[in-house]
C-alpha positions as CSV (number, residue, x, y, z in Angstrom):
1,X,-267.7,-121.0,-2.0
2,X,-265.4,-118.7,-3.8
3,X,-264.7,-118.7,-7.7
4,X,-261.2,-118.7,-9.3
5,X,-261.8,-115.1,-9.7
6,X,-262.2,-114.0,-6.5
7,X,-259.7,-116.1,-5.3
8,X,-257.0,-114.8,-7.8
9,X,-258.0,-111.0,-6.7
10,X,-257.4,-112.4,-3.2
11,X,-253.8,-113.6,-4.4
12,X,-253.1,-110.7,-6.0
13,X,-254.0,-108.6,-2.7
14,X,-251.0,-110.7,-0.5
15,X,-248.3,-110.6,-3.4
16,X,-248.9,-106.5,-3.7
17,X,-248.4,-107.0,0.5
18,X,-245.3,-109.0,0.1
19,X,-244.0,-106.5,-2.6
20,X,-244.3,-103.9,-0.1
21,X,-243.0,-105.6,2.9
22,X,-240.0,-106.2,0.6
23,X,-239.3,-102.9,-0.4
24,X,-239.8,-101.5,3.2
25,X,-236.9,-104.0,4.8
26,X,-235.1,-103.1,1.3
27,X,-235.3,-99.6,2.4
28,X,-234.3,-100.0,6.3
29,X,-231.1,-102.1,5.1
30,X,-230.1,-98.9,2.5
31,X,-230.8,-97.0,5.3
32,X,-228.1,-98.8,7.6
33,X,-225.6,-99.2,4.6
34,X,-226.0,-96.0,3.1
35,X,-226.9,-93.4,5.4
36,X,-225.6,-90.4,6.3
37,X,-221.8,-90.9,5.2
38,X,-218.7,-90.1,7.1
39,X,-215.8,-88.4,5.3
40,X,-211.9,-87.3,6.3
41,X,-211.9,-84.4,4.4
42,X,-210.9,-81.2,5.5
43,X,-214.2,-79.7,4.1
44,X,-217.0,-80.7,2.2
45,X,-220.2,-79.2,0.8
46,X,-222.7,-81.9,1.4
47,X,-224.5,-81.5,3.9
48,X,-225.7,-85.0,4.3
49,X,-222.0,-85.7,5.4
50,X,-220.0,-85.6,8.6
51,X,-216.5,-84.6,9.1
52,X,-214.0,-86.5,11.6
53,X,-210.2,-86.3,11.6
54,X,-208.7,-88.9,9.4
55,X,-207.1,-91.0,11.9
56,X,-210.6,-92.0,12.9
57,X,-212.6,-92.5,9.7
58,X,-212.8,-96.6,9.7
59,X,-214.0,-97.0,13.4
60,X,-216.4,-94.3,13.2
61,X,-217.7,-96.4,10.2
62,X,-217.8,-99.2,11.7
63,X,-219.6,-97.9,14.8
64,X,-221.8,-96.4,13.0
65,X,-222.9,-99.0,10.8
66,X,-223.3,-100.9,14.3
67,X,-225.4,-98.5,15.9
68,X,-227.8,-98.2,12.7
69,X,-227.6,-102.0,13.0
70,X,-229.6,-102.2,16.4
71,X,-231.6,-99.3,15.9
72,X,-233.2,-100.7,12.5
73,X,-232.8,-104.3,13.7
74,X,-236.5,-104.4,14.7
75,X,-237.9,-103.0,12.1
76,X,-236.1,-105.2,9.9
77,X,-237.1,-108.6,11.9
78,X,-240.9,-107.2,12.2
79,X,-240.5,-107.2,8.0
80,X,-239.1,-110.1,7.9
81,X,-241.8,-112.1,9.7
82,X,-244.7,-110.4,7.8
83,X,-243.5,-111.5,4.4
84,X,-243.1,-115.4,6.1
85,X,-246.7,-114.6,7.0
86,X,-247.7,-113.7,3.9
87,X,-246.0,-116.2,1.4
88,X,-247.5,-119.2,4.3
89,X,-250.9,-117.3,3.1
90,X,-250.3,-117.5,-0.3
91,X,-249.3,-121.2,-0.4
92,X,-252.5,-122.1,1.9
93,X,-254.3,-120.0,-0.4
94,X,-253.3,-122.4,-3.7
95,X,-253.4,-125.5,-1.6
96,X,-257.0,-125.1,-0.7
97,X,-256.0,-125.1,2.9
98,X,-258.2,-121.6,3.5
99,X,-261.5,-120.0,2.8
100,X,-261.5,-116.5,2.0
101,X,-264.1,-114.3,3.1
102,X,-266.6,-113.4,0.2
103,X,-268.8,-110.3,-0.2
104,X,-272.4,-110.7,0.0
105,X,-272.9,-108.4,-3.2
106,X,-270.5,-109.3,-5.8
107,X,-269.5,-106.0,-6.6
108,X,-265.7,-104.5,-6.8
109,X,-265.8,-102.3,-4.2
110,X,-267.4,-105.3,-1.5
111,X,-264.4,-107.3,-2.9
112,X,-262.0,-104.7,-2.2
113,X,-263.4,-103.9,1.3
114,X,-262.5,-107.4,2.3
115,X,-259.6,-108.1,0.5
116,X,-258.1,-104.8,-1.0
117,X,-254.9,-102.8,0.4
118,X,-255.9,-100.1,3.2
119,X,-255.7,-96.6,2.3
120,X,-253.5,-96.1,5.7
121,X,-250.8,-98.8,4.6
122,X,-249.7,-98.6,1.2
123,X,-249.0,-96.5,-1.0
124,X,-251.8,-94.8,-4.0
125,X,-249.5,-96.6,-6.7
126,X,-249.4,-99.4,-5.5
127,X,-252.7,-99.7,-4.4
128,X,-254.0,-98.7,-8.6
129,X,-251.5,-101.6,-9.9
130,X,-253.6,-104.0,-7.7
131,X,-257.2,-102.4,-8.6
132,X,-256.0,-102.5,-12.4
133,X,-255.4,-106.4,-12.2
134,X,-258.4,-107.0,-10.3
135,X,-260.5,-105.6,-12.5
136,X,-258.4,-107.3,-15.3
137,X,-259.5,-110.7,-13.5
138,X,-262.7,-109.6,-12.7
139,X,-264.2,-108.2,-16.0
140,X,-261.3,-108.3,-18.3
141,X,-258.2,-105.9,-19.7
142,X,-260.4,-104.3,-22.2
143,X,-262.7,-102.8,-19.7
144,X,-259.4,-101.6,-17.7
145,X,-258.5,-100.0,-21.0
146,X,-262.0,-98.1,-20.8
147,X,-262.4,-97.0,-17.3
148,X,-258.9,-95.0,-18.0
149,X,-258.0,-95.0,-14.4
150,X,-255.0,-92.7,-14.4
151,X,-256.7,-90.1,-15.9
152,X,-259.6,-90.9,-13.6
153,X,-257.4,-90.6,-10.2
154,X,-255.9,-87.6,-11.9
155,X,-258.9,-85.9,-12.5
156,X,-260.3,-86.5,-8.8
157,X,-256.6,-85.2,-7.3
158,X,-257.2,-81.9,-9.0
159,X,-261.1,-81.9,-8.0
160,X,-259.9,-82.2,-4.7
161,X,-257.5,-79.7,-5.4
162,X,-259.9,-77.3,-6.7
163,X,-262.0,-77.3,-4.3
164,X,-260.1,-76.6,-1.3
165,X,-257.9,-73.8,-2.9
166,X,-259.4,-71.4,-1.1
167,X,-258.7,-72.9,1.9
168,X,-255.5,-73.5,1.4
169,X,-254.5,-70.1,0.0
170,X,-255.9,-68.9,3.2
171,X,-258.8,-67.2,2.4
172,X,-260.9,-66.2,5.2
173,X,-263.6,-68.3,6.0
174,X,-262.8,-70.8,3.4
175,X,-264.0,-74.4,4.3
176,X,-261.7,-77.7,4.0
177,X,-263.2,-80.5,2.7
178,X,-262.3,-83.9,3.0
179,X,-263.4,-86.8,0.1
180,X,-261.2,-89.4,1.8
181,X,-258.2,-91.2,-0.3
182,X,-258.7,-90.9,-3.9
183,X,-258.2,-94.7,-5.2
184,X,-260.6,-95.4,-2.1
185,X,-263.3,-92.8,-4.3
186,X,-262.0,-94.3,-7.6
187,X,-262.7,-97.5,-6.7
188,X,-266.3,-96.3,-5.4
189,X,-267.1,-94.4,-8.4
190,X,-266.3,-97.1,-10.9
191,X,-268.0,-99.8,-9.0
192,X,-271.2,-98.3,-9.3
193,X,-271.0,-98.0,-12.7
194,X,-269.6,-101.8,-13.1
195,X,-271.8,-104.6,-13.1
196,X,-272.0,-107.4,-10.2
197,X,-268.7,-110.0,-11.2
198,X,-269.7,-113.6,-12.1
């Protein structure tokens, strides 16, 4: 049976994925609202604008915003249902009404394996804001304050970095290598170093 702990790091995991399905169908309606603009003028220096005769402006507008319409329209529907999804999860999820799958070590990174954001489909940042809370459930703020995990992820960017400069400055022969995403290595690093959660 899972503790209040784990099942607070599991919340935690579905909010960060509403958050993001949130700011994804934010994003696709800017995108239909302001995308690239129309203007009358004669000229214009920005190249992100396009230029029709006067006469024509407002139903060019409107078209426009009617094509981007049913272009982003799926998009915008397949976001919509996700974050019904997820808040249904979520309410389950304080209601009792589902198990969550649990680790059989209780260790951060089995946690996260199960129940953590993929490295695929969000983002680094927002996948560190969720590690930094779990860990803040998990074993407490003042180990978060410890581990210093932006300097941490920082430090294994530029390793990364380091180590295939050659590589990327071309050098013959130089060899690429790959350490896979670095909060996926943070979170494997510092998990060996943590002990198991209670």
């Amino acid at each position: 049976m899972a503790n209040k702990r784990e099942i607070e790091c599991a919340r935690k995991s579905l909010e960060s994925k509403l958050e993001d399905a949130e700011n994804k169908e934010k994003k696709l309606k800017e995108k239909i609202v302001f995308g690239r603009s129309v203007t009358a003028n004669s000229s214009s220096d920005d190249p992100g604008q396009k230029i029709v005769p006067s006469p024509y402006i407002f139903p060019v507008r409107i078209g426009s915003l009617i094509f981007k319409s049913i272009i982003h329209f799926p998009n915008i529907a397949i976001r919509k249902h996700e974050k019904h999804q997820i808040k249904k999860k979520i309410k389950k999820l304080d209601n009792g009404a589902i198990k969550i799958k649990l680790p059989e070590k209780k260790d951060l990174q089995s946690l996260w394996e199960l129940h953590g954001l993929e490295d695929f489909l969000y983002s680094s940042e927002l996948r560190l804001r969720l590690l930094k809370s779990w860990i803040d459930v998990l074993y407490g703020e003042d180990t978060t304050r410890k581990l210093k995990l932006d300097d941490k992820l920082k430090g294994f960017k530029g390793f990364f970095e380091d180590v295939n400069k050659p590589y990327y400055e071309g050098e013959e022969d130089a060899c690429h290598y790959y350490f896979g995403d670095p909060v996926s290595f943070t979170i494997e690093m510092i998990s060996e170093k943590l002990p198991e959660y209670t």
